[in-house]
C-alpha positions in Angstrom: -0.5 -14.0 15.5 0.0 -17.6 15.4 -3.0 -18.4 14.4 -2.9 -15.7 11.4 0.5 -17.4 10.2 -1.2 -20.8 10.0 -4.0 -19.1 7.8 -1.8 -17.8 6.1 0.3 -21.2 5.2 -3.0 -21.9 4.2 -2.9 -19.7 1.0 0.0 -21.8 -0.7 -2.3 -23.9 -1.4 -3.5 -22.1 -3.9 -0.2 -20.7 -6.0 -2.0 -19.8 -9.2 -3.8 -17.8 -7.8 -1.4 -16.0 -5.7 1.0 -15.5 -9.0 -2.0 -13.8 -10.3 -2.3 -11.2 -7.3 1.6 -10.5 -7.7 1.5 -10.1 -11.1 -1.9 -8.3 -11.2 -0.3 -5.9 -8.5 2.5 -5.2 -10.2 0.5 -4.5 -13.3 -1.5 -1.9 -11.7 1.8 -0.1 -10.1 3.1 -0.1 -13.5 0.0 1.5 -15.1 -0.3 3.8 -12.2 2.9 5.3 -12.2 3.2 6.2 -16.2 -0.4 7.5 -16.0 1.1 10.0 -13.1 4.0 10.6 -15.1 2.3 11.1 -18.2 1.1 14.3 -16.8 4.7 15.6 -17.0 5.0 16.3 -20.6 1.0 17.8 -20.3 2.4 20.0 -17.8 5.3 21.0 -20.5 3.2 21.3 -23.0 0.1 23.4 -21.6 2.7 25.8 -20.1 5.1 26.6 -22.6 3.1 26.2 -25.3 6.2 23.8 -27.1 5.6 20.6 -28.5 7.4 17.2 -26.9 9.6 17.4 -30.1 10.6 21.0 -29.0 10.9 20.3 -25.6 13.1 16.9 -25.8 15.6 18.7 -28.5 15.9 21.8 -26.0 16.3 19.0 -22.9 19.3 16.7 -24.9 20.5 20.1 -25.9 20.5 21.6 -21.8 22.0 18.4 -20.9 25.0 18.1 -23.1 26.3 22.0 -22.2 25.2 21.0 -18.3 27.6 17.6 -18.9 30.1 19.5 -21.1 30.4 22.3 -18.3 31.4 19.8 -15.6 33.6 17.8 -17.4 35.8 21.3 -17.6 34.9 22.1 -14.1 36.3 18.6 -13.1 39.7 18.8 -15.1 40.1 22.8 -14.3 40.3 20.9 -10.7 42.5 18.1 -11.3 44.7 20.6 -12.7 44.4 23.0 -9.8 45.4 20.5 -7.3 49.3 20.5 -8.5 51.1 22.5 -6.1 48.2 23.2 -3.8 48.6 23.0 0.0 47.4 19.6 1.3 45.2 21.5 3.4 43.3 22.3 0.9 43.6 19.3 -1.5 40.5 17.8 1.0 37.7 20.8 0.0 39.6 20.6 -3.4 38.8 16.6 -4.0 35.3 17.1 -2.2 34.1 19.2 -4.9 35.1 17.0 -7.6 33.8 14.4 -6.3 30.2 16.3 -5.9 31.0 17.7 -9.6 31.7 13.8 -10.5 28.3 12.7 -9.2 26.4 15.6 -10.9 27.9 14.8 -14.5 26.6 11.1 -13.7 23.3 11.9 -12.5 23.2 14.3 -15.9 25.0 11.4 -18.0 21.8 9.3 -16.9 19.1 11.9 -17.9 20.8 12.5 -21.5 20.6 8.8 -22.0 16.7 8.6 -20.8 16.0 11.7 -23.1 18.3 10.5 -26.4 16.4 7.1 -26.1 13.3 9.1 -25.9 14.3 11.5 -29.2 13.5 9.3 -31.9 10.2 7.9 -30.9 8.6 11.1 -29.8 9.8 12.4 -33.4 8.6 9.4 -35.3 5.3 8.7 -33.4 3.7 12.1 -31.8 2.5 15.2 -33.8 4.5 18.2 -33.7 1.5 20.4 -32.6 1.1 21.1 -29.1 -2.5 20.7 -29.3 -2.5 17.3 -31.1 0.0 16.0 -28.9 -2.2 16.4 -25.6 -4.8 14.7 -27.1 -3.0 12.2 -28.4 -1.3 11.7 -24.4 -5.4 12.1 -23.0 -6.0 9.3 -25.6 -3.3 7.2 -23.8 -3.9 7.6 -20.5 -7.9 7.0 -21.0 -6.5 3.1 -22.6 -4.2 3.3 -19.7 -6.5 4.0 -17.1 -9.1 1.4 -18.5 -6.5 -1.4 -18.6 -5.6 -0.1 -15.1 -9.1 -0.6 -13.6 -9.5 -4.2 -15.2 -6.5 -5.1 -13.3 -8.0 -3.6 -10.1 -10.8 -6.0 -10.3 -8.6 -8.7 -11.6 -6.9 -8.3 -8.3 -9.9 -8.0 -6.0 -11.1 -10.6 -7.5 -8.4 -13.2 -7.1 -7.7 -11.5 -3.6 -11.4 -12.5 -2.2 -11.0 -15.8 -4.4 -8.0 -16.6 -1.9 -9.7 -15.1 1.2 -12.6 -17.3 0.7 -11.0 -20.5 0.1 -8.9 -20.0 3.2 -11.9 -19.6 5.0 -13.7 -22.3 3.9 -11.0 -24.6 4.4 -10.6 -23.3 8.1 -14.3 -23.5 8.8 -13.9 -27.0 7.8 -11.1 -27.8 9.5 -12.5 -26.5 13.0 -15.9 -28.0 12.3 -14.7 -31.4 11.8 -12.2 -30.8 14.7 -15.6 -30.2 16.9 -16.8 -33.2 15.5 -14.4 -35.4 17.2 -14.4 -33.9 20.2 -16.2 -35.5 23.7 -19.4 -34.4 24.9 -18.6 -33.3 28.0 -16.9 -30.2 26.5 -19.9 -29.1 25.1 -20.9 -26.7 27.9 -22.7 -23.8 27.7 -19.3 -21.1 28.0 -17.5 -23.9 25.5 -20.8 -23.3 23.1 -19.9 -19.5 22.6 -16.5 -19.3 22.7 -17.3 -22.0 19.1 -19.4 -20.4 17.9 -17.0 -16.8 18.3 -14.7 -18.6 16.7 -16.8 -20.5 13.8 -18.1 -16.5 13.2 -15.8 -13.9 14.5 -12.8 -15.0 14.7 -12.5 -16.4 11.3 -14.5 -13.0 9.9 -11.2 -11.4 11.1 -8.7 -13.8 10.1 -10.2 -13.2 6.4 -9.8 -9.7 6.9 -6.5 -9.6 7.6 -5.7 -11.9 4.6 -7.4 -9.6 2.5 -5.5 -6.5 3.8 -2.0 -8.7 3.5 -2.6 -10.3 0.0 -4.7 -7.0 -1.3 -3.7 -3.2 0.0 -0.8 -4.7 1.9 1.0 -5.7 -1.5 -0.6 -3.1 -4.2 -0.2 -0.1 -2.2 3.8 -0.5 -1.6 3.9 -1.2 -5.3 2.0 2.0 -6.1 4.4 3.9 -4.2 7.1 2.8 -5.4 5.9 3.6 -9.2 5.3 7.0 -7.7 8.6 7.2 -5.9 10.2 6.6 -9.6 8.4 9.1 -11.2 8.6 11.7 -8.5 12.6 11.1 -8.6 12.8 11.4 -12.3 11.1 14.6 -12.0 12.7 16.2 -9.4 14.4 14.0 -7.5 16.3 17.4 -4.7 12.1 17.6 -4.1 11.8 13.5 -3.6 14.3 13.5 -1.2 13.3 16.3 1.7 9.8 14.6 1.3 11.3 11.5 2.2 12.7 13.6 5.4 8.8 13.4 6.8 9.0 9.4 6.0 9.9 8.3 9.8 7.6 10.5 11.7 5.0 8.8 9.0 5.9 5.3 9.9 6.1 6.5 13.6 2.2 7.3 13.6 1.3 4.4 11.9 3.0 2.1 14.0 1.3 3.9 16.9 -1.8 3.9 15.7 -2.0 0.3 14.2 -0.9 -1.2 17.3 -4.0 0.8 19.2 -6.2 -0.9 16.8 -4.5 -4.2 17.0 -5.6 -3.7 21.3 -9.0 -2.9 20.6 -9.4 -5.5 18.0 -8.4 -7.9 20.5 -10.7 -6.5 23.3 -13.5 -6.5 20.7 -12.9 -10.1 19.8 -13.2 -11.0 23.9 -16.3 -8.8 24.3 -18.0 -10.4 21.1 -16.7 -14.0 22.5 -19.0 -13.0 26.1 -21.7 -12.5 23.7 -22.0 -15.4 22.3 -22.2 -16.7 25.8 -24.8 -14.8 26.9 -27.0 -15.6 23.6 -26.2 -19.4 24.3 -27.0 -19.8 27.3 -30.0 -17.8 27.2 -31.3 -19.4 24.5 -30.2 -23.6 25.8 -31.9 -22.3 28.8 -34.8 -20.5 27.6 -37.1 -23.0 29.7 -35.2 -22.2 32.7 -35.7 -18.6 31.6 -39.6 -18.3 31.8 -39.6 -21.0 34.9 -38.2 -18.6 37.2 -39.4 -15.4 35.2 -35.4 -13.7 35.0 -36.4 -12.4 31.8 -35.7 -9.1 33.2 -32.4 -10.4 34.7 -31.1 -11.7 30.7 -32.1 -8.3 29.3 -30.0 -6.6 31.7 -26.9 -9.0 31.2 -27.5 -8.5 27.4 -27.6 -5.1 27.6 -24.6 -4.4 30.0 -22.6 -6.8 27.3 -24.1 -5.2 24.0 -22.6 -1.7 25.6 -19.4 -2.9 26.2 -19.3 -4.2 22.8 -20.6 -1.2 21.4 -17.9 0.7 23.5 -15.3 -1.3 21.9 -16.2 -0.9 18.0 -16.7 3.0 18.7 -13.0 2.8 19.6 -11.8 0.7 16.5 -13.8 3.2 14.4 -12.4 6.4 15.8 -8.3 4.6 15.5 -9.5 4.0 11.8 -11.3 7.5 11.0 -7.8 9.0 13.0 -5.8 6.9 10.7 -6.2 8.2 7.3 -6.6 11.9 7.9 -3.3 11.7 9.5 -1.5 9.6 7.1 -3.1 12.7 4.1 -1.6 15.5 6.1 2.1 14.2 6.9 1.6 12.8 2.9 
């Protein structure tokens, strides 16, 4: 983990272009939630055949009686409360309070739906037909710009990744460099070499899961989060109820991988070992004919390895399926 923090120091190096990643990122989440949200008014439109014009009048229209309604409800309950019991002043004040909180949540929607009004008069036809096209037309311009900031972000993502790991690659090489020739053994040789190959394979792969999924995807959910709550937001909140069982089986399941990523990495580190000295020995090798000897040693190694990767690919293959189904 250490080592993964000093990589990742590594990447200040290069601020412009981790603004860009940020700001990419947030661009996408942006995109991606209104084109999700865009299919709201489709939705309203394909169904009851009204046009966004029709549909936002009747919305402003529901939302004034809804706020009208409780603003009676509240003061018919002030006024109740004169000569009540105290008993009963508690259950009296609790639902003015709840009626409070749903003329604020309403007073919010009126506001989003009267700052709508005049553009959706001024700008989109009145026929429902027209008006889907014209939102189809949108979200194709919208999905385009989306995907360019998709690669934008890959892009400056690897950009990152590979600069980190060319500078580490340098670092470690010219740290070998200075080092005595006496620790150049055979073992030393392929536990380098692991670590000129494998280890920094995986360092890069974490960066690019931290600087790339690791950022977008939060992002992306929390543009869907806002959309889903200005939808329905009673329906946003019992999904939310599935949340910690969610982060429960993640948690589980990325520490299993993080354990046989780590085993992996040892297994792959033995062969290296096994290579190197068979290979810096290869005379020794045919001298005293233990060809059949090395194959064996190979082979017992390559299946251990083997074993190990089987077992990253089935914590991986478990991963997403279960994320889709408690999703």
């Amino acid at each position: 983990m250490n080592s993964f923090k000093r990589a990742l120091k590594l990447t200040f190096r290069y601020r412009l272009t981790l603004v860009g990643i940020v700001l990419s990122a947030i661009l996408v989440a942006v995109l991606w939630g209104g084109n999700i949200g865009a299919v709201y008014p489709i939705l309203k439109v394909c169904i009851h055949g009204e046009s966004l014009q029709e549909w936002v009048d009747k919305d402003v229209a529901k939302r004034e009686r809804t706020s009208s309604e409780l603003r009676q409800k509240i003061k018919s309950l002030q006024a109740s409360k004169k000569g009540m019991p105290e008993e009963d002043k508690t259950e009296t004040d609790f639902e003015i309070v709840s009626a409070q909180d749903k003329l604020t949540a309403e007073q919010r929607a009126l506001a989003i739906s009267r700052w709508l009004q005049p553009g959706i008069h001024r700008y989109l036809p009145s026929d429902p037909f027209q008006t889907i096209l014209v939102i189809v037309a949108a979200l194709m311009v919208a999905t385009v710009m989306k995907d360019l900031f998709i690669f934008s972000n890959a892009m400056l993502v690897q950009r990152a990744v590979q600069l980190v790991g060319f500078d580490l690659r340098k670092g470690l090489y010219h740290h070998a460099l200075r080092m005595d020739l006496s620790e150049f053994g055979d073992q030393r040789t392929g536990a380098m070499m692991a670590r000129f190959n494998v280890d920094i394979n995986y360092l890069s792969k974490g960066l690019d899961c931290l600087l790339g999924k690791a950022l977008l995807e939060p992002l992306k959910g929390l543009a869907c989060l806002a959309v889903a709550a200005f939808i329905c937001w009673r329906l946003l909140l019992f999904s939310l109820i599935l949340t910690p069982i969610a982060a429960l089986l993640i948690r589980t399941l990325a520490g299993s991988i993080k354990r046989a990523n780590r085993r992996a990495l040892e297994e792959n580190t033995q062969l290296m070992g096994v290579l190197s000295e068979a290979f810096t020995g290869m005379q020794t090798v045919k001298a005293f004919t233990m060809e059949q000897y090395e194959r064996g040693r190979f082979r017992r190694v390559s299946r251990e390895c083997l074993r190990k990767a089987m077992r990253i690919v089935l914590y991986n293959s478990l991963s997403k399926p279960a994320i889709e189904i408690l999703g």
